[in-house]
C-alpha positions as CSV (number, residue, x, y, z in Angstrom):
1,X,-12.8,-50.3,-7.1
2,X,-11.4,-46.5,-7.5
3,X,-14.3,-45.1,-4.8
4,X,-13.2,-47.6,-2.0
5,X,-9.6,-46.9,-2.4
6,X,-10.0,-42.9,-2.3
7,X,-12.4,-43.9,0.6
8,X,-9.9,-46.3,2.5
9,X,-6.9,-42.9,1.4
10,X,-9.1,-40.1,2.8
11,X,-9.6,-42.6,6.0
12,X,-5.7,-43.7,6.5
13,X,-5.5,-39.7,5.7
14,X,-7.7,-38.0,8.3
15,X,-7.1,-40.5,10.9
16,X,-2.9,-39.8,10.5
17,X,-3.7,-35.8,10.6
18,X,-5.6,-36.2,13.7
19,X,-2.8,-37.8,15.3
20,X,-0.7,-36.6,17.8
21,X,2.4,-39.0,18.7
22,X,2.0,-38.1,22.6
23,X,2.8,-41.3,24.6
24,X,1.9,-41.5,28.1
25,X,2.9,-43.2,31.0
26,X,1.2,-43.3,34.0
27,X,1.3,-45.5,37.3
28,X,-2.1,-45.7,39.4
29,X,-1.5,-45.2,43.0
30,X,-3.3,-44.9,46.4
31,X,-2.4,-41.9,48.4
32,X,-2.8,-41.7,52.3
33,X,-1.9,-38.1,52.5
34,X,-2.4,-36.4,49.4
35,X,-1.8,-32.5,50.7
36,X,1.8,-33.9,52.2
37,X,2.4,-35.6,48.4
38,X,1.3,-32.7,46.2
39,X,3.4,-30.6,48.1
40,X,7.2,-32.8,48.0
41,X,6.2,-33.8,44.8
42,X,5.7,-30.1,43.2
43,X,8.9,-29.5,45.1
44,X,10.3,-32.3,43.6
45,X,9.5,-31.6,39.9
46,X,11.0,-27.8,40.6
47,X,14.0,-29.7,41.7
48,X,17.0,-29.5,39.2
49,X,16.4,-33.7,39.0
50,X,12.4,-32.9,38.3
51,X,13.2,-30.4,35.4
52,X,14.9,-32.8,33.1
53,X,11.8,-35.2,33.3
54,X,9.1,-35.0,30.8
55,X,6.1,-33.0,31.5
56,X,3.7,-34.7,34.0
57,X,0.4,-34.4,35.5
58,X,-1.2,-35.6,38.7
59,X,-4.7,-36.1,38.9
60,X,-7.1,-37.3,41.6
61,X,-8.6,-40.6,40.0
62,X,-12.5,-41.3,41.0
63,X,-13.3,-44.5,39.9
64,X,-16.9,-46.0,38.9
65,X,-17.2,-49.4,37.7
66,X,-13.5,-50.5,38.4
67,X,-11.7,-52.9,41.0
68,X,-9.1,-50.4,40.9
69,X,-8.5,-49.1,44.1
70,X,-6.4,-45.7,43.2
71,X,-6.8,-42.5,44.2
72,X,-4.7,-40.3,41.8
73,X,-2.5,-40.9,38.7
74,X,0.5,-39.9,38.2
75,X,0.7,-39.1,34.5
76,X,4.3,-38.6,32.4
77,X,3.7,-37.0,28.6
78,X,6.7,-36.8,25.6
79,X,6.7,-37.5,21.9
80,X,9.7,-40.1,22.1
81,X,9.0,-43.1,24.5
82,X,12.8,-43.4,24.9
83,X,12.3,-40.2,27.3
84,X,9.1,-41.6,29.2
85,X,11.9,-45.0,30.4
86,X,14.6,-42.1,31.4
87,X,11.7,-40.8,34.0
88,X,11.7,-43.5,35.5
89,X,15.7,-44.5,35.5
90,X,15.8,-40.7,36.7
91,X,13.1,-41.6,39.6
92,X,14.2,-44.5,40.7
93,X,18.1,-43.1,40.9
94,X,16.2,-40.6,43.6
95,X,14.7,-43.1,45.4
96,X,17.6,-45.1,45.3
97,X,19.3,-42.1,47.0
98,X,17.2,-41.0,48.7
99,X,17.8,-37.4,47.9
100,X,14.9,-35.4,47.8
101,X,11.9,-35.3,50.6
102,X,9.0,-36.6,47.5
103,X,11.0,-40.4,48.4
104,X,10.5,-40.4,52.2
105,X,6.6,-39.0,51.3
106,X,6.1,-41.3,48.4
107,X,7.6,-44.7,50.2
108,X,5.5,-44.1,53.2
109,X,1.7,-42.6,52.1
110,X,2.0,-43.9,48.4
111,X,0.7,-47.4,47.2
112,X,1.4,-48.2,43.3
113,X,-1.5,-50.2,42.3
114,X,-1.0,-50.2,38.7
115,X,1.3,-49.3,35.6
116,X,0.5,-48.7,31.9
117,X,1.2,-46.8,28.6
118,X,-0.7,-45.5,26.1
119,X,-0.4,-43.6,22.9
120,X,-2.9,-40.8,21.2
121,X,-4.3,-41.6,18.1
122,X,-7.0,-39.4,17.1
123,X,-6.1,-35.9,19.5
124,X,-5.7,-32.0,18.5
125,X,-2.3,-31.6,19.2
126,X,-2.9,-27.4,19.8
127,X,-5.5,-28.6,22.7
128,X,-3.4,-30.7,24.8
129,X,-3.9,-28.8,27.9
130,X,-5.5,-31.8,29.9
131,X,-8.9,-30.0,30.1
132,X,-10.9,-33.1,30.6
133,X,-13.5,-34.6,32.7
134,X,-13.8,-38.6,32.1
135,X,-11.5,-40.8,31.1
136,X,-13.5,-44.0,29.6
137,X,-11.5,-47.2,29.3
138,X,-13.5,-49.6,26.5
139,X,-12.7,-52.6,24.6
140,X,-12.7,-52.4,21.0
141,X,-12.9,-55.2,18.8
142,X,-12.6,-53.2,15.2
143,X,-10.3,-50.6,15.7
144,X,-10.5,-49.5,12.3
145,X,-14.6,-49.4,12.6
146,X,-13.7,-47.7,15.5
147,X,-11.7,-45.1,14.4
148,X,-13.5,-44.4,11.3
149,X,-16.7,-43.5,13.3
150,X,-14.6,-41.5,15.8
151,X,-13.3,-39.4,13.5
152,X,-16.5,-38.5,13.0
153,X,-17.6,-37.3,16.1
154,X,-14.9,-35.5,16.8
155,X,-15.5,-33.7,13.2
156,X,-19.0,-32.5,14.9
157,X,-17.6,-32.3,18.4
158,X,-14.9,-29.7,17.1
159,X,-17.7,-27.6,15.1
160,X,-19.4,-26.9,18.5
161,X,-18.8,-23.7,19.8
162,X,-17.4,-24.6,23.3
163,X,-14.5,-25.7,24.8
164,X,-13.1,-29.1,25.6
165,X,-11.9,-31.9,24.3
166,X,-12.3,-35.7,22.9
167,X,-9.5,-37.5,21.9
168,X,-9.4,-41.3,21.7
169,X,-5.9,-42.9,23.1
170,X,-4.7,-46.7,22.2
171,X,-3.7,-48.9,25.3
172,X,0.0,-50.1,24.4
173,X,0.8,-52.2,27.6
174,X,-0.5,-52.6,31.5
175,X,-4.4,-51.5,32.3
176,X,-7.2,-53.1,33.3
177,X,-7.8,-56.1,31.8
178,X,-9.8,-56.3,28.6
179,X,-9.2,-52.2,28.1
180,X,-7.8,-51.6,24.7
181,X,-8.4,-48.0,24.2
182,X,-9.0,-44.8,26.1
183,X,-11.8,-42.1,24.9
184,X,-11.0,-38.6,27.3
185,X,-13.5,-36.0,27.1
């Protein structure tokens, strides 16, 4: 009974040090005119507005095997999810006010197709530089299976000489239906 108890410990213990509280919002949309976008919106986030927000990402979205019709995501980051809703109360006030050229170019070449968070559970918190490739949405059944054997590959992934990364993220609301977790190399 002692062995499987220090087993289940060093488990609970490994999987809470590879943890890295980042949650993440981010909204799937369908650009028309991607060079106008990126451009208001980089103005935007240099804005006075766009510098109290969170740190963010956009990224053009290529999807394989999905219904989703996005092109890019646009990807909010902070360790309190309190911060991730003011974003958006922050956002919306622009809109609302139409204040700042990223609203006229969002409104008229942007289509949201989708909304959801998520939260990192087994990530290297020094290597979150969004150096990734694929982001793979599964289903898992067992998550502690799951996580047990992902620890593991990341254990030999991180021994490799090379850089990169492979984190695996937990769905916490929205997606595409029947994806439960996210695995970003």
């Amino acid at each position: 009974m002692k062995k499987p108890l220090i087993g289940l410990m060093m488990l609970l213990f490994a999987f809470q040090s590879n943890a890295q509280q980042i949650t993440w919002q981010c909204s799937n949309v369908k650009v028309d005119n991607a060079p106008a976008f990126i451009t208001v919106w980089d103005q935007f986030m240099n804005s006075d507005l766009g510098k109290m927000m969170t740190p963010h990402a956009v990224f053009e979205f290529v999807n394989t095997n999905s219904t989703n019709p996005s092109t890019h995501q646009l990807c909010w980051f902070s360790d309190d999810p309190a911060k991730l809703e003011a974003n958006q109360a922050m956002f919306a006030s622009a809109k609302f006010m139409e204040l700042f050229p990223v609203v006229n170019t969002y409104i008229n070449n942007v289509e949201e197709i989708s909304n959801y968070m998520g939260q990192a559970l087994i990530a290297d918190p020094g290597d979150f530089s969004l150096r990734f490739s694929v982001l793979y949405g599964i289903n898992v059944k067992d998550p502690a299976s799951y996580a047990a054997a992902f620890t593991k590959m990341k254990a030999a992934f991180d021994k490799r000489e090379s850089s990169g990364t492979v984190e695996l993220h937990e769905m916490l609301a929205g997606g595409e239906n029947g994806v439960t977790h996210v695995v970003i190399v």
